[in-house]
C-alpha positions as CSV (number, residue, x, y, z in Angstrom):
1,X,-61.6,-35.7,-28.9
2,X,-58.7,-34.6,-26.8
3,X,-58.2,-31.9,-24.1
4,X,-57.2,-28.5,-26.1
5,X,-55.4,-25.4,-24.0
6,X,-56.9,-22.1,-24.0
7,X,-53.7,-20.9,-25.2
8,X,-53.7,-22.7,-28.3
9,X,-57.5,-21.5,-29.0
10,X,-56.1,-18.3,-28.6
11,X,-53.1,-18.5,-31.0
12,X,-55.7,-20.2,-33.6
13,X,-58.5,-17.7,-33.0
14,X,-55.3,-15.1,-33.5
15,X,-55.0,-16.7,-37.2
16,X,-58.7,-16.3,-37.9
17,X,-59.2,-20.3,-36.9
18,X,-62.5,-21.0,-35.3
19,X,-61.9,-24.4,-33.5
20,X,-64.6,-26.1,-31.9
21,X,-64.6,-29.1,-30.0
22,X,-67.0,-30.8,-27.8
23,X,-67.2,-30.3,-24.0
24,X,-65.4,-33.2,-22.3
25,X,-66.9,-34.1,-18.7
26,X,-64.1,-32.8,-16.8
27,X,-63.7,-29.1,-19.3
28,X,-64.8,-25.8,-17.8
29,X,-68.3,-25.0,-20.1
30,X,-67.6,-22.9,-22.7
31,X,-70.4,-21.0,-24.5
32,X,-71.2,-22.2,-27.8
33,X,-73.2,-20.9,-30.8
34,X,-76.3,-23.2,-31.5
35,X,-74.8,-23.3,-35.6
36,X,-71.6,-25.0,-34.0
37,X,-73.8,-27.2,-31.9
38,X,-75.4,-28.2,-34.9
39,X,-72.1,-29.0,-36.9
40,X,-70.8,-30.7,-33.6
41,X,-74.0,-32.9,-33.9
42,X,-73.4,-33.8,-37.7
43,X,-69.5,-34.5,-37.2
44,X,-70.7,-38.6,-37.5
45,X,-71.8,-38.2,-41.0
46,X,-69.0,-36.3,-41.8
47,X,-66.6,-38.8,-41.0
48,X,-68.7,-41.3,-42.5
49,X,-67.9,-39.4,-45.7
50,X,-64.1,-39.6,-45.4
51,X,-63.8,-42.9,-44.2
52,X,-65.7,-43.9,-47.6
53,X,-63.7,-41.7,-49.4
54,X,-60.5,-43.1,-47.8
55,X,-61.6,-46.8,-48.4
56,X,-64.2,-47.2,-50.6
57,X,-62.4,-44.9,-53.6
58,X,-59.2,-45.8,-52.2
59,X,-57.7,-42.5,-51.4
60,X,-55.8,-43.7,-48.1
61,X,-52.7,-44.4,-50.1
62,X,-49.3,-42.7,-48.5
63,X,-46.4,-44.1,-50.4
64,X,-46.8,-42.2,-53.6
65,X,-43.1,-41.3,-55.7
66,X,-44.2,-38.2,-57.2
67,X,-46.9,-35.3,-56.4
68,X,-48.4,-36.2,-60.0
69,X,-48.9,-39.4,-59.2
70,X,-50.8,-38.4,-55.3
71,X,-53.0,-35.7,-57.4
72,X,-53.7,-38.3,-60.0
73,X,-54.9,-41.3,-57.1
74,X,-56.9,-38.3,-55.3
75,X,-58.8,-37.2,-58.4
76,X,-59.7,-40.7,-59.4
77,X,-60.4,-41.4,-55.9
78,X,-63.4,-38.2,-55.7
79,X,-64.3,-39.0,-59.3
80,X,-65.0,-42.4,-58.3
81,X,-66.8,-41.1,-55.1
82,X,-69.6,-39.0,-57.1
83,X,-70.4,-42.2,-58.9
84,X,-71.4,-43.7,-56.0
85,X,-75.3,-43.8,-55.5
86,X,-76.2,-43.4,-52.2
87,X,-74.2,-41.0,-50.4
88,X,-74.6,-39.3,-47.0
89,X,-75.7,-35.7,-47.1
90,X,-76.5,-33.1,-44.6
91,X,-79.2,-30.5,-45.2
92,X,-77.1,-26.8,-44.4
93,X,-79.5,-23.8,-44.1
94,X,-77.5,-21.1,-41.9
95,X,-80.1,-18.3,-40.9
């Protein structure tokens, strides 16, 4: 939700990176497409997914010894997420 310089846009947009944010009060209007308006407008659920993720399957965990052991915690951790029964979704049709 922070400021980001038009030179950084530029070096992501150099590196294929299309990074949207949304328009601060006190940022210059920038045009935007109405299919990144519409993501902008579903960012809520989609940190309502990772926060479950992080807390709810317990994937939050830093202090791990060995990469096996991080892939093994994140595996369990999205297994144990598509178990869940009610989970947020967002209906995606791109015309």
């Amino acid at each position: 939700k922070g400021y980001v310089s038009t030179r950084l846009k530029a070096e992501l947009a150099e590196q294929g990176i299309d990074f949207i944010t949304g328009q601060r009060s006190n940022m210059k209007r920038q045009p935007i497409s109405s299919w990144d308006r519409a993501m902008l407008s579903k960012r809520f659920i989609i940190e309502t997914v990772f926060d479950q993720q992080k807390n709810m399957a317990q994937i939050d965990h830093t202090r791990h010894r060995s990469c096996i052991s991080f892939m093994v915690n994140l595996m369990a951790g999205l297994i144990a997420y598509t178990f869940l029964t009610k989970k947020p979704s967002i209906k995606v049709t791109r015309l």
